[in-house]
C-alpha positions, 0 to 999 in steps of 0.5 A: 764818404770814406770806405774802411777798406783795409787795416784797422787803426789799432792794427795800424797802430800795434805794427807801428809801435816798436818804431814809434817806440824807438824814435821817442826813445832817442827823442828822449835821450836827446832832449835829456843831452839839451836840458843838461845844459841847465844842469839837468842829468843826462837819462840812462839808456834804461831811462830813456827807454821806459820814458819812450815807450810810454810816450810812444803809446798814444802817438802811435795812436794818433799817427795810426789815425793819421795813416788811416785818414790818409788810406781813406782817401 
Protein backbone atom coordinates (compact mmCIF):
# COMPACT_ATOMS: atom_id res chain seq x y z
CA UNK A 1 0.00 0.00 0.00
CA UNK A 2 1.50 3.30 -0.86
CA UNK A 3 0.45 6.70 0.70
CA UNK A 4 0.41 10.05 -1.38
CA UNK A 5 2.15 12.21 1.03
CA UNK A 6 3.80 14.86 -0.38
CA UNK A 7 3.78 16.39 -4.15
CA UNK A 8 1.62 15.61 -6.67
CA UNK A 9 2.88 14.23 -10.24
CA UNK A 10 1.97 17.44 -12.09
CA UNK A 11 3.74 19.45 -9.17
CA UNK A 12 6.68 17.37 -9.76
CA UNK A 13 6.55 17.75 -13.14
CA UNK A 14 6.17 21.69 -13.67
CA UNK A 15 9.25 22.03 -11.06
CA UNK A 16 11.12 19.57 -13.08
CA UNK A 17 10.48 21.15 -16.81
CA UNK A 18 13.00 23.81 -17.39
CA UNK A 19 15.76 21.21 -16.51
CA UNK A 20 14.08 18.60 -18.33
CA UNK A 21 13.76 21.11 -20.98
CA UNK A 22 17.33 21.96 -21.54
CA UNK A 23 18.80 18.37 -21.34
CA UNK A 24 16.59 17.56 -24.34
CA UNK A 25 17.60 20.70 -25.71
CA UNK A 26 21.29 19.73 -25.94
CA UNK A 27 19.98 16.02 -26.68
CA UNK A 28 18.73 17.48 -29.61
CA UNK A 29 21.58 19.74 -30.86
CA UNK A 30 23.92 16.71 -30.24
CA UNK A 31 21.90 14.25 -32.11
CA UNK A 32 21.75 17.03 -35.00
CA UNK A 33 25.97 17.12 -34.93
CA UNK A 34 25.93 13.00 -35.34
CA UNK A 35 23.23 12.85 -38.03
CA UNK A 36 25.41 15.48 -39.98
CA UNK A 37 27.55 12.69 -40.66
CA UNK A 38 24.61 11.62 -43.32
CA UNK A 39 24.63 14.78 -44.48
CA UNK A 40 21.84 16.08 -42.51
CA UNK A 41 21.99 19.84 -41.45
CA UNK A 42 23.26 20.76 -38.05
CA UNK A 43 20.05 22.34 -35.93
CA UNK A 44 20.32 26.00 -34.92
CA UNK A 45 20.08 26.88 -31.13
CA UNK A 46 16.55 28.46 -31.96
CA UNK A 47 15.79 24.93 -33.52
CA UNK A 48 16.91 22.83 -30.98
CA UNK A 49 15.22 24.72 -28.42
CA UNK A 50 11.73 24.54 -29.69
CA UNK A 51 12.44 20.61 -30.62
CA UNK A 52 13.60 20.27 -26.81
CA UNK A 53 10.80 21.73 -25.17
CA UNK A 54 8.23 19.82 -27.07
CA UNK A 55 10.12 16.58 -26.40
CA UNK A 56 10.52 17.52 -22.86
CA UNK A 57 6.54 17.74 -22.29
CA UNK A 58 5.77 14.21 -21.64
CA UNK A 59 9.36 13.03 -20.30
CA UNK A 60 8.85 15.39 -17.48
CA UNK A 61 5.72 13.42 -17.15
CA UNK A 62 6.75 10.21 -16.96
CA UNK A 63 10.11 10.87 -15.09
CA UNK A 64 7.77 12.89 -12.50
CA UNK A 65 5.63 9.49 -12.30
CA UNK A 66 9.24 7.78 -11.73
CA UNK A 67 10.12 10.28 -8.78
CA UNK A 68 6.57 9.91 -7.31
CA UNK A 69 6.64 5.99 -7.39
CA UNK A 70 10.00 6.39 -5.66
CA UNK A 71 8.65 8.97 -2.95
CA UNK A 72 5.98 6.19 -2.27
CA UNK A 73 7.91 3.82 -1.33
Amino acid sequence: MTSQSGWSRRRISIVLYPLCAGAMAVNVFFASLITSWLGMPVLGTAASIAIGAMIAVPATYVFAGHIRRLMDT
